[in-house]
N, C-alpha and C positions, 0 to 999 in steps of 0.2 A: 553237615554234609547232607545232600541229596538223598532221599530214599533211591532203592535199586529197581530196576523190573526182575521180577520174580521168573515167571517165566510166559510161555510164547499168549497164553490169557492176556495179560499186560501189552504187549506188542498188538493184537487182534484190538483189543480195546482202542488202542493208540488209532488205529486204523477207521476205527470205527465213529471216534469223534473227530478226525478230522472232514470225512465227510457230514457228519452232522452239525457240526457246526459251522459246514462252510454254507450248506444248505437253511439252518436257520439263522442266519446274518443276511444272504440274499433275500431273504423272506421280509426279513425288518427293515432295509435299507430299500427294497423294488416300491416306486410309486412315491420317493417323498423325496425334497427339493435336497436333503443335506448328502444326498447320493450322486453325484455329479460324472461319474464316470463309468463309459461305456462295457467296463469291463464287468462281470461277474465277478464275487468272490470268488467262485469256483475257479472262474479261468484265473484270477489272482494266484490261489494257491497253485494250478497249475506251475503256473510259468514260475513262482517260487520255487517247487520243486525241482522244475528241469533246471533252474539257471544252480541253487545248490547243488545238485546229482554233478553236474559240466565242471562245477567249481573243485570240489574233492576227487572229480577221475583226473583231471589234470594238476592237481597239484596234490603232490606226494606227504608234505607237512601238514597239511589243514585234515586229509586223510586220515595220517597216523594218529591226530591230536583227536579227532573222533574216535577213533580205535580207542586210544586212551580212556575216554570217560569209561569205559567197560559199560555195567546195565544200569550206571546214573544216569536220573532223567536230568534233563537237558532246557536249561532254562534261554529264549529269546530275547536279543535285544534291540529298539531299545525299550527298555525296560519300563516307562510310561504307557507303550500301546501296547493295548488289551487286546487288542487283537494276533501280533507278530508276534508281543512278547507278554508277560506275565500281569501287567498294569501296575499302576500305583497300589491296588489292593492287594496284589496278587493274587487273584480272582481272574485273569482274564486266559483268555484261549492257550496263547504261545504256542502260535502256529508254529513260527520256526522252529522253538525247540520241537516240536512234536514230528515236523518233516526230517528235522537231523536225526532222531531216533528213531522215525521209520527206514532212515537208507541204513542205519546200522546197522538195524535189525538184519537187514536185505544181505547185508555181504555177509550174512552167517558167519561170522565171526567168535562167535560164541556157543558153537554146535556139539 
């Protein structure tokens, strides 16, 4: 099982590498041929974020099933990219899990 987040330190953290890391992956990727697209990381994770936020206000099961995990972190998939999800080491970023438990955090749900 998942370790838990302890308390709002864990969340503020959460917060705090996802801008970090989206800021040094644009850094590694700006200027070299295997970066192809117009987009930013940052603006990536953006639009990540709004298109999950849009996905769980409108649909009521995928919501509750968030609710559900309670303060288990929250692992992305798929699970090869080190970037979205966890990587083949489990060593990599897992944005999305990191954006799903920052909206949980948000709906205070746990206050």
């Amino acid at each position: 099982m998942p370790p838990e987040l302890k308390d709002n330190d864990a969340e503020a953290e959460i917060k705090e590498r996802i801008q970090l890391t989206a800021n040094e992956i644009d850094e590694e990727r700006s200027g070299t041929e295997r970066y192809i697209s117009h987009y930013s990381v940052e603006d990536k994770v953006y639009m990540m974020r709004d298109a999950l936020r849009e996905s769980l206000k409108e649909n009521n099961v995928l919501r509750q099933q968030l609710i559900d995990t309670g303060k288990s972190v929250l692992y992305g998939v798929p699970h090869k990219d080190s970037f979205w999800g966890p990587g083949d080491d489990s060593r990599g970023v897992n944005m999305t899990g990191l954006l799903l438990m920052e909206y949980r955090s948000e709906m205070n749900i746990f206050d």
